[in-house]
C-alpha positions as CSV (number, residue, x, y, z in Angstrom):
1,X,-7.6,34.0,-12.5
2,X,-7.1,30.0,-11.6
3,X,-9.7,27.6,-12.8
4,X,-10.7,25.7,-10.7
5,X,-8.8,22.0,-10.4
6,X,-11.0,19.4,-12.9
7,X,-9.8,17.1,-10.3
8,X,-10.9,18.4,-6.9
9,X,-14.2,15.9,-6.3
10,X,-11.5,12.8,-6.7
11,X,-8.8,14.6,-4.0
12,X,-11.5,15.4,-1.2
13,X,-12.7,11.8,-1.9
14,X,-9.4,10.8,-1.0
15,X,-8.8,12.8,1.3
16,X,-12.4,11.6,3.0
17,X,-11.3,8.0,2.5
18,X,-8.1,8.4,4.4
19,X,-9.7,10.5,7.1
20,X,-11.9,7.3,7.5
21,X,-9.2,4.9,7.2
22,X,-7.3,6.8,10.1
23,X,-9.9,7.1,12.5
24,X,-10.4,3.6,12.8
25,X,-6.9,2.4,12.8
26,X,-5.5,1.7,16.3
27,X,-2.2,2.6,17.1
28,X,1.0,1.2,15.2
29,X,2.3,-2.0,16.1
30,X,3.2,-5.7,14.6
31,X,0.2,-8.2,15.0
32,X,1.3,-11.0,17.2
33,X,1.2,-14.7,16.4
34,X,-1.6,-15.7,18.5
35,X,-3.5,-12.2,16.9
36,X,-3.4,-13.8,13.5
37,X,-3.6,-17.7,13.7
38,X,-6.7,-19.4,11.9
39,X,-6.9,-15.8,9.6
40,X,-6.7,-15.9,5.9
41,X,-4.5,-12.7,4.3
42,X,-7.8,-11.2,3.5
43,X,-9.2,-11.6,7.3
44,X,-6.2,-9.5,8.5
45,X,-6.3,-7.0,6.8
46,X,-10.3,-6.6,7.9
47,X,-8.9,-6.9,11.1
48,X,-6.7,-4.6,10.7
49,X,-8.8,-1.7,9.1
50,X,-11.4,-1.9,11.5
51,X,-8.8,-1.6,14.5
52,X,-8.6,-5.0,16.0
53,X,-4.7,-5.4,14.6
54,X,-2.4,-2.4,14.2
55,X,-1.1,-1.4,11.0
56,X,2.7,-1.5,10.8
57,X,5.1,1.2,11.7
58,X,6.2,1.7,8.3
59,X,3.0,3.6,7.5
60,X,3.1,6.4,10.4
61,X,7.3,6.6,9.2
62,X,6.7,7.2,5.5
63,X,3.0,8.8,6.2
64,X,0.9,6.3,4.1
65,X,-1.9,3.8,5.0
66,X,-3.8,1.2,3.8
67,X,-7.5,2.4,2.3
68,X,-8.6,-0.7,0.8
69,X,-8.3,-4.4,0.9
70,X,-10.1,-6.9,-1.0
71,X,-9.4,-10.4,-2.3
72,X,-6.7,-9.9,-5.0
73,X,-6.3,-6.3,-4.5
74,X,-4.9,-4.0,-1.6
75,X,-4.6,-0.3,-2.0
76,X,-2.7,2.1,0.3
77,X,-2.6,6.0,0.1
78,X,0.2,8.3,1.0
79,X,0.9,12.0,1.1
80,X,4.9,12.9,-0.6
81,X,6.3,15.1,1.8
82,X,9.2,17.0,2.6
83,X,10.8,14.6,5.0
84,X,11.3,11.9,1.7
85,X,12.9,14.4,-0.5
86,X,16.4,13.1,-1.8
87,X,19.2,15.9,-2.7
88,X,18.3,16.3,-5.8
89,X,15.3,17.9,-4.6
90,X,12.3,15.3,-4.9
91,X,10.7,12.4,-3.3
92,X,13.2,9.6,-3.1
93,X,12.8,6.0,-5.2
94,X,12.8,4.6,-2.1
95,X,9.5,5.8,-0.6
96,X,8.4,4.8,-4.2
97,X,9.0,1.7,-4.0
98,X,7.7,1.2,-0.2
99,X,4.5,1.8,-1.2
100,X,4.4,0.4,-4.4
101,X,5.7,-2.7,-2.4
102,X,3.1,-2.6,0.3
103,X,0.4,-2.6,-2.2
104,X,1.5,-5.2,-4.5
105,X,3.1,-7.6,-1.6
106,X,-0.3,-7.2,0.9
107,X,-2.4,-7.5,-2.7
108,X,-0.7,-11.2,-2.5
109,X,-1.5,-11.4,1.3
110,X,-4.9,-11.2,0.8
111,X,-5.4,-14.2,-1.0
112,X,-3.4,-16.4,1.7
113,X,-5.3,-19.0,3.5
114,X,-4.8,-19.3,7.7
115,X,-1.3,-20.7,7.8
116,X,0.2,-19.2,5.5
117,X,3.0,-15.9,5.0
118,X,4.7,-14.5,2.0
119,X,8.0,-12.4,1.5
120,X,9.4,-10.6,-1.8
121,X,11.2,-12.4,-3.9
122,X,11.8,-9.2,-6.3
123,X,10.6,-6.0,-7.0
124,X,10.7,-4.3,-10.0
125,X,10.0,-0.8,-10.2
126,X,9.7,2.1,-13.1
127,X,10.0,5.6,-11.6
128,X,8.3,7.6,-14.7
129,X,7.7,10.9,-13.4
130,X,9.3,13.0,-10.5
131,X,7.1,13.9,-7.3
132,X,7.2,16.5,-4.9
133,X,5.5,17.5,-2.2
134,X,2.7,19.8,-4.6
135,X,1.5,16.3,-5.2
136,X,-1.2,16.7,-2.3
137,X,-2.0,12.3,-2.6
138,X,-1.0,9.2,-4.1
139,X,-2.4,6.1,-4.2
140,X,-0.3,3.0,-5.0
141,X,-2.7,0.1,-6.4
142,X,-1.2,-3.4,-6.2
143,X,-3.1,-6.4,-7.7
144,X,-2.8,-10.2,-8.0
145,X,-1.5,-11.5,-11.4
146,X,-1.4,-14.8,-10.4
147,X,-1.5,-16.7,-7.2
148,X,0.0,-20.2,-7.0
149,X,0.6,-22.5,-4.1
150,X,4.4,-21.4,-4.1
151,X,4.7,-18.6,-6.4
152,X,2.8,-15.4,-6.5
153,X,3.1,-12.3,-8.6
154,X,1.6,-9.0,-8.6
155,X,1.3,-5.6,-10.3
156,X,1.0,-2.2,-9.4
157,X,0.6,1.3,-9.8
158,X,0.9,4.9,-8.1
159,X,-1.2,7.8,-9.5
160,X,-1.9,11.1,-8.5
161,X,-5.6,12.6,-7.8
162,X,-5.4,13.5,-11.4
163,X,-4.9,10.3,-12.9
164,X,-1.0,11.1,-13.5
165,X,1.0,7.7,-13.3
166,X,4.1,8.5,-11.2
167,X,5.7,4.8,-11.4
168,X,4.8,1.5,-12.0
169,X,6.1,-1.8,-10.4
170,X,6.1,-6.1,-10.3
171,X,6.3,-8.6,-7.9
172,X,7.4,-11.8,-7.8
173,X,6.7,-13.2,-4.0
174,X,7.4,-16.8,-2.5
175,X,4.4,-18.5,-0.3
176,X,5.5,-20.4,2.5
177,X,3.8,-21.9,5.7
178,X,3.7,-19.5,8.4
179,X,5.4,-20.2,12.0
180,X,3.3,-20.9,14.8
């Protein structure tokens, strides 16, 4: 007989908090300019959670979405799945990394004032344990390490339900003013 999983409260919490996340979301899409002017990083995402500014394709192509957003700190959610297997028969570094660089990149973005974007310098990533698609969630945590005027960096993490680390990661991302 299976015990039952110590872990199953923090999955259908989750699982409740991307069902949440979802239903609010509008469809996919890239914000346009005049959408975002006089917004800090922080007000966008806002926006964007509570459906006034689509989320970015990205998420509905590597099924993961953004679940929480606050100054410093942006944490997105996504379910491994068959479609991001590599051939050696796992999830591929590179979905990894997507979402370990949405969460640490948009953990920058959210300390931005209006006028201001951001891009990736460098990413560093540290795969440390395989995942498959038995892994029912992952969240992927990114947090500001420092924010400067020119410079930003970041850290992050993706866990399973269960508290497993599956990789870790860095960020090193340049600030610039924004285009009109």
């Amino acid at each position: 007989m299976n015990s039952p999983d110590p872990h199953a409260a923090t999955l259908a919490l989750w699982q409740a908090d991307e069902a949440a996340a979802r239903a609010r979301l509008a469809p996919t899409g890239v914000a346009r300019p005049e959408q975002v002017a006089g917004l800090t990083g922080l007000e966008v995402f806002a926006a964007m959670m509570d459906g006034r500014l689509p989320p970015s394709p990205i998420g509905q192509t590597l099924d993961f979405c953004l679940v929480q957003a606050e100054h410093g700190l942006a944490v997105f959610q996504g379910r491994p799945g068959w479609a991001h297997y590599n051939p050696l028969g796992s999830v591929h570094g590179g979905w990894f990394a997507t979402l370990l660089d949405s969460a640490v990149g948009c953990a920058v973005h959210t300390t931005l004032p209006a006028g201001k974007g951001y891009t990736t310098l460098e990413l560093k990533l540290n795969i440390v344990r395989a995942l498959s698609d038995r892994v029912p969630l992952v969240r992927a945590e990114g947090r500001v390490v420092h924010g400067g005027k020119q410079v930003a960096t970041a850290e992050g993490r993706l866990v399973g339900h269960d508290g497993k680390l599956y990789a870790h990661a860095t960020t090193t991302c340049l600030i610039f003013d924004a285009r009109g």
